[in-house]
C-alpha positions as a Markdown table, in Angstrom:
| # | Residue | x | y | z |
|---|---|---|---|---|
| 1 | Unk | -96.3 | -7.1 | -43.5 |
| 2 | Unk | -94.2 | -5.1 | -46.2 |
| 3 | Unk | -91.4 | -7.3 | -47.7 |
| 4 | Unk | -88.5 | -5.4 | -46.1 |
| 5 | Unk | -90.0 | -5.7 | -42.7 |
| 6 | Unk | -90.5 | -9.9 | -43.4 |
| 7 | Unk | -86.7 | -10.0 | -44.7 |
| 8 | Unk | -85.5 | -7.7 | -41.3 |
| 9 | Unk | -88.1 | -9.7 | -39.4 |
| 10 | Unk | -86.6 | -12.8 | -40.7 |
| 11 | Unk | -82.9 | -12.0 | -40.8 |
| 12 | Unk | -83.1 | -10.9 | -36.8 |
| 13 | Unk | -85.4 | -14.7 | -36.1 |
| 14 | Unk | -83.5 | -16.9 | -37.9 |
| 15 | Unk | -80.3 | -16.0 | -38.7 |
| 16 | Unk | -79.9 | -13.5 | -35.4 |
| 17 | Unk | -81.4 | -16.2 | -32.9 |
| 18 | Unk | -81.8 | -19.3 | -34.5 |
| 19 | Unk | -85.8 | -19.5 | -34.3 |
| 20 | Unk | -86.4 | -22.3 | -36.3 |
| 21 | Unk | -90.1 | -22.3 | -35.4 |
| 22 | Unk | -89.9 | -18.8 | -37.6 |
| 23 | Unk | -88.1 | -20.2 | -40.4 |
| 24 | Unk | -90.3 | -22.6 | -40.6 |
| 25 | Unk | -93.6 | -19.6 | -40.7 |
| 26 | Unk | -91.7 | -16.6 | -42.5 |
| 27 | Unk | -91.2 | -19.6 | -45.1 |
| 28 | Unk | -93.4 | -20.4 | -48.2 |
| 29 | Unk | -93.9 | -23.6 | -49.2 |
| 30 | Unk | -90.8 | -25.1 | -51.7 |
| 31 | Unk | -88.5 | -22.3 | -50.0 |
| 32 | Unk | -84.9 | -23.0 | -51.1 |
| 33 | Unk | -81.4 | -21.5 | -49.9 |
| 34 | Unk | -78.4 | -20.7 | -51.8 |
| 35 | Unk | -75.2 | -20.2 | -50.5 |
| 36 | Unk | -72.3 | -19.8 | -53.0 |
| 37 | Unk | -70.7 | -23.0 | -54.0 |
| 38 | Unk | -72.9 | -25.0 | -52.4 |
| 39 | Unk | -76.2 | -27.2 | -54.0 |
| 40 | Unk | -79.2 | -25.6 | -52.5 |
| 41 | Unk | -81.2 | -26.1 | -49.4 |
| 42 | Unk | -85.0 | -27.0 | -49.0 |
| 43 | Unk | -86.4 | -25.9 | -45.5 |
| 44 | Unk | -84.8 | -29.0 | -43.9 |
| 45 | Unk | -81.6 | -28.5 | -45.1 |
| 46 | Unk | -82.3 | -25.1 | -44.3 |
| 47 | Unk | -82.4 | -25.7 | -40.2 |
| 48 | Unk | -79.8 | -28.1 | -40.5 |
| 49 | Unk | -77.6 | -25.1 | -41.7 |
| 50 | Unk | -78.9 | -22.7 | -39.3 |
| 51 | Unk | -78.4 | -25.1 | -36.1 |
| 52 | Unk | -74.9 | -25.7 | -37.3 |
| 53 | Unk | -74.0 | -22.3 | -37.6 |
| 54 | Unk | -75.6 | -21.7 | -34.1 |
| 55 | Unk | -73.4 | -24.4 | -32.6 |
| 56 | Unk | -69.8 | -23.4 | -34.1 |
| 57 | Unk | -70.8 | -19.7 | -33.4 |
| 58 | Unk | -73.4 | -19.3 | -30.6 |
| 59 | Unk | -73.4 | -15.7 | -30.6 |
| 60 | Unk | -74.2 | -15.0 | -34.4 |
| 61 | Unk | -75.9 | -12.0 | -34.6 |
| 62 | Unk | -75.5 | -9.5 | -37.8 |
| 63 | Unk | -76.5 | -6.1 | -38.2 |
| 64 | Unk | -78.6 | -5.0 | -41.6 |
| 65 | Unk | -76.3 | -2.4 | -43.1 |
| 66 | Unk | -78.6 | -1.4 | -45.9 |
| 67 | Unk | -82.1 | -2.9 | -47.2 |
| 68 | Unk | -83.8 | -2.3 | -50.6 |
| 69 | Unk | -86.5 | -3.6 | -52.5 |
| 70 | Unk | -89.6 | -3.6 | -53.5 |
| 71 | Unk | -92.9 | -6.4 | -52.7 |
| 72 | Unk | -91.5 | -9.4 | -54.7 |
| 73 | Unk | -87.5 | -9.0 | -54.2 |
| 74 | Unk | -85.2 | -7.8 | -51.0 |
| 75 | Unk | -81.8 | -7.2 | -51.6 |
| 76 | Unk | -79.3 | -6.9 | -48.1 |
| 77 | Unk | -76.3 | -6.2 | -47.3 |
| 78 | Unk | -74.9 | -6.8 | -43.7 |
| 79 | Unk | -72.1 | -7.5 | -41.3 |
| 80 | Unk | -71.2 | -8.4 | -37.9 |
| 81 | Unk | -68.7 | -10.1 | -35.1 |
| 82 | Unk | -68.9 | -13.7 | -34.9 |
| 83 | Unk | -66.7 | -16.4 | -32.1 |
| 84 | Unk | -65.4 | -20.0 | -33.3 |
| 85 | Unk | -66.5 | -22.0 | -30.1 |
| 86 | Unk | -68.2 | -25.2 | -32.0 |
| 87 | Unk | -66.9 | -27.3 | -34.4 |
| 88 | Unk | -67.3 | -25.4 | -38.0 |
| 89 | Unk | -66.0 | -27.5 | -41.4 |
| 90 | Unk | -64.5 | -30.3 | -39.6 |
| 91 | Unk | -62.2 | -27.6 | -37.6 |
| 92 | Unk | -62.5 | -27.6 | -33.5 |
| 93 | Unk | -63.3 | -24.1 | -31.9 |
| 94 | Unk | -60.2 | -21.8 | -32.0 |
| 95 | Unk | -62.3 | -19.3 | -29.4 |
| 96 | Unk | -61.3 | -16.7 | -32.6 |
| 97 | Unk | -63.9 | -13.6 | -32.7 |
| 98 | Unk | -64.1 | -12.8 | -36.7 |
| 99 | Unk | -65.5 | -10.4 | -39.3 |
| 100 | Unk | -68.3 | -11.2 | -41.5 |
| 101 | Unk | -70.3 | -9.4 | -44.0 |
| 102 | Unk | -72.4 | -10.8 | -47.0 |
| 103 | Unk | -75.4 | -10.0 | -49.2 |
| 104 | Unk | -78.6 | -11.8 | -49.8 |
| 105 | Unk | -81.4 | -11.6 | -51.7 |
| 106 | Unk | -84.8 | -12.5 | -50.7 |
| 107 | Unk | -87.8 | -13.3 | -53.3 |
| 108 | Unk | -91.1 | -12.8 | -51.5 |
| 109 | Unk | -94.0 | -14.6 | -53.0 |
| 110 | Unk | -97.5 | -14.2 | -50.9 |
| 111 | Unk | -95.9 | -12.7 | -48.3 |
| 112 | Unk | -93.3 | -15.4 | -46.7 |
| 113 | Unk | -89.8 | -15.8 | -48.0 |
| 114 | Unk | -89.6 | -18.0 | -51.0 |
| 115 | Unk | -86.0 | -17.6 | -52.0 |
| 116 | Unk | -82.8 | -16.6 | -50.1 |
| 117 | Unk | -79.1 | -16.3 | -52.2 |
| 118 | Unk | -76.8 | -15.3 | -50.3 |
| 119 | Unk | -72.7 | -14.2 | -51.1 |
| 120 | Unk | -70.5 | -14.2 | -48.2 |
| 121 | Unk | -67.0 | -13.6 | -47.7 |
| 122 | Unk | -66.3 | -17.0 | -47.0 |
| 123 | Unk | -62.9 | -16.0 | -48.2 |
| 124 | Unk | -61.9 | -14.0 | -45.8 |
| 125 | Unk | -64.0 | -15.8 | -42.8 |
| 126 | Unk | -61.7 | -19.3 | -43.4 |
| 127 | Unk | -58.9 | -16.9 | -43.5 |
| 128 | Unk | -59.7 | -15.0 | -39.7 |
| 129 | Unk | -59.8 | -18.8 | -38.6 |
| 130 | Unk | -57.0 | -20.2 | -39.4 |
| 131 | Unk | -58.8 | -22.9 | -41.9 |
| 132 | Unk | -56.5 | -21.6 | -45.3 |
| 133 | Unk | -53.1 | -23.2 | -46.4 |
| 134 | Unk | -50.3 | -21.1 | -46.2 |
């Protein structure tokens, strides 16, 4: 499998429908997470994060608005519609559908994902909720 199709394979499994069983096998061994601000994720830690997400917003599903790359790196940029119905940092569901958008990069190594940064706008998602101090 080319590395674009593994990242848009892996993007629409386990971030689009929560497949942890895919994480688990589009994953290399030692595969580590990084979200922005926060310490980084081994593949546990991972599908902590992942089952989290699904609970405080069930229907999570981005679209890939651009993908580029070449056999060893995958760069993304993407968006969708999300709704607040679990409980997401501490704050109850306000039923609130949002905007978000982000972009990761992937680092393939012997064909599974190895590596995944991603930047979000976790700005602007706190703000759609509610969650920032006026």
């Amino acid at each position: 499998m080319e590395a674009k199709d593994l990242v848009a394979t892996y993007i629409e499994e386990v971030w689009n429908c929560g497949n942890l069983v895919a994480l688990s096998d589009l994953t290399a061994p030692g595969f580590t997470y990084h979200l922005g601000g926060q310490p980084p994720r081994d593949l546990a830690g991972m599908e902590q994060f992942i089952a989290g997400i699904r609970e405080a917003f069930p229907d999570w599903r981005v679209t890939v608005e651009s993908i580029v790359g070449d056999e060893s790196l995958v760069a993304v940029r993407w968006s969708g519609e999300v709704t607040h119905l679990g409980l997401f940092h501490g704050a109850p569901a306000t039923g609130k559908t949002i905007s978000v958008s982000g972009i990761n990069l992937y680092r393939i190594e012997g064909g599974k994902v190895a590596q995944e940064w991603e930047q979000m706008d976790s700005l602007g998602m706190l703000g759609q909720l509610g969650m920032l101090p006026t």
